[in-house]
C-alpha positions in Angstrom: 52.8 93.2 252.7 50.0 91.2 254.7 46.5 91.9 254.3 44.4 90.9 257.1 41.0 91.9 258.1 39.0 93.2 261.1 35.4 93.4 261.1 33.7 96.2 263.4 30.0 97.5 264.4 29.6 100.2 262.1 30.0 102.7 264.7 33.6 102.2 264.9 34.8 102.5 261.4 36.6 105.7 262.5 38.6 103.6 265.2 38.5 100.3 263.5 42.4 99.9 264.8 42.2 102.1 268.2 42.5 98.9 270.2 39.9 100.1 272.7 37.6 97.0 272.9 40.6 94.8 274.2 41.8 97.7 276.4 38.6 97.9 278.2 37.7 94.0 278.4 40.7 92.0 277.6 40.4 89.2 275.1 42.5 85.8 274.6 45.4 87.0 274.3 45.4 90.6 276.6 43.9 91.4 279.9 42.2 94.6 280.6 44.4 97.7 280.3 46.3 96.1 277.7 45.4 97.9 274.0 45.6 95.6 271.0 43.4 95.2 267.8 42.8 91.9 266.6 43.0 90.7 263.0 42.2 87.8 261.2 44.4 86.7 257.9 40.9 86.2 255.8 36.9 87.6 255.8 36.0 84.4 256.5 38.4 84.0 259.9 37.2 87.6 260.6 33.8 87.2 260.3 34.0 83.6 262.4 35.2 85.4 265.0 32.8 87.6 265.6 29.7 85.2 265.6 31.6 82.8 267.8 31.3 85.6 270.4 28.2 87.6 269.1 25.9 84.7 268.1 22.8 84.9 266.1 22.6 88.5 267.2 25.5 89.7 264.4 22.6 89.1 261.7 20.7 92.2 262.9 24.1 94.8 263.1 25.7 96.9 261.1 29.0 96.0 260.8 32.0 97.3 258.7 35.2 95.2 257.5 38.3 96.8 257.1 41.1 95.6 255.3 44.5 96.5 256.9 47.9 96.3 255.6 50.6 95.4 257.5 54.5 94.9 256.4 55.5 91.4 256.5 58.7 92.5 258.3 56.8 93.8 261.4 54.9 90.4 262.0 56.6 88.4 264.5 55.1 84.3 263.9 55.9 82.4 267.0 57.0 78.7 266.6 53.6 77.0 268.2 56.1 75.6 271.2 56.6 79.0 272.5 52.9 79.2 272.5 52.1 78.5 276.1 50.4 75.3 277.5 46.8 76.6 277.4 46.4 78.9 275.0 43.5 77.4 273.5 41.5 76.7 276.5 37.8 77.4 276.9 37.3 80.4 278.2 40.3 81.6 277.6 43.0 81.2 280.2 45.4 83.7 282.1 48.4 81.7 280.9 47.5 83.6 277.0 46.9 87.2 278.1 49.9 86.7 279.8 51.6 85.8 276.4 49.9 88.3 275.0 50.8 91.3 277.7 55.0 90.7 277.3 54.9 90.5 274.0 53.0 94.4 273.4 55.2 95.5 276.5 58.1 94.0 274.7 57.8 96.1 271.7 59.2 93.7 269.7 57.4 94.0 266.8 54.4 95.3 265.4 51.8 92.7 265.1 52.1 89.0 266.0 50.6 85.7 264.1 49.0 83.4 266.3 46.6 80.7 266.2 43.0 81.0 266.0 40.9 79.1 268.7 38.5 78.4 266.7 40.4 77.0 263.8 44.1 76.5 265.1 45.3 75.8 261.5 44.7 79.9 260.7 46.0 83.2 261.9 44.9 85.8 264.1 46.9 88.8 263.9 47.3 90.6 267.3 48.3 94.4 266.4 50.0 96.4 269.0 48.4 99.9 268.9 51.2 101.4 270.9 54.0 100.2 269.0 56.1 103.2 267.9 56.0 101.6 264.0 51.9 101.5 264.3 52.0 104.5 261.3 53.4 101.7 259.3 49.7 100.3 259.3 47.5 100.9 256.4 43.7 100.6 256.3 43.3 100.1 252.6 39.4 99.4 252.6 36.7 99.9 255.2 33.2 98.6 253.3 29.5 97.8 255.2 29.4 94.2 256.0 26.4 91.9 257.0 26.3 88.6 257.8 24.0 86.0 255.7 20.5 86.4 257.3 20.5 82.4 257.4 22.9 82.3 260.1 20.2 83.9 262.2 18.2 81.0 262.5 
């Protein structure tokens, strides 16, 4: 089993895995309309995440991280060649939500490994909310998390 993590404004502990945020705006790896819930494979990766993309604000919200388990068997982990030219880029580039998009409507597999942006050397976890094995997905912990007030400058 993989444990990976997913940190969430405390408002959304009951739907920490509901996919909703990347429905409604997309992310790297998903355009609009397309559900998935984002992981991380640490707290540390999870909570980087978030302040790339929240900024000095996180420090003043309530957040909660969950921890979510997730059979290794269901995780697809592409070879980084499939990985489309791109996938990296800043902002993020149609090239990834197009990855992103065939593999949910694929159904292939549950979640899939990828490379963070931020660090390329560890895993995001992208986890496809409409898969028909989602009840395979555990959240074993949801706890209040804050960020160190230092990072708010």
């Amino acid at each position: 089993m993989a444990i990976c993590y997913r940190i969430v404004k405390s408002q959304r502990a009951a739907t920490v895995l509901d996919g909703e945020g990347a429905r409604l705006a997309g992310g790297r790896w998903n355009p609009a309309g397309v559900a998935l819930a984002y992981l991380s494979d640490s707290r540390a990766l999870a909570a980087l995440e978030i302040f790339v993309h929240w900024g000095r604000q996180a420090t003043g919200l309530k957040w909660v991280l969950a921890a979510v388990e997730i059979p290794d068997r269901m995780i697809s982990i592409p070879d980084p060649v499939e990985l489309p030219e791109g996938w990296d880029s800043l902002p993020s580039s149609s090239v990834s939500r197009k990855f992103g998009a065939e593999w949910a409507d694929s159904l292939g597999s549950l979640a899939i490994a990828l490379p963070s942006a931020i660090i390329p050397e560890e895993k995001i976890l992208l986890l496809n909310v409409g898969h028909p094995d989602i009840s395979e997905v555990k959240i074993v912990e949801i706890k209040e998390f804050q960020f160190d007030r230092r990072l708010g400058g």
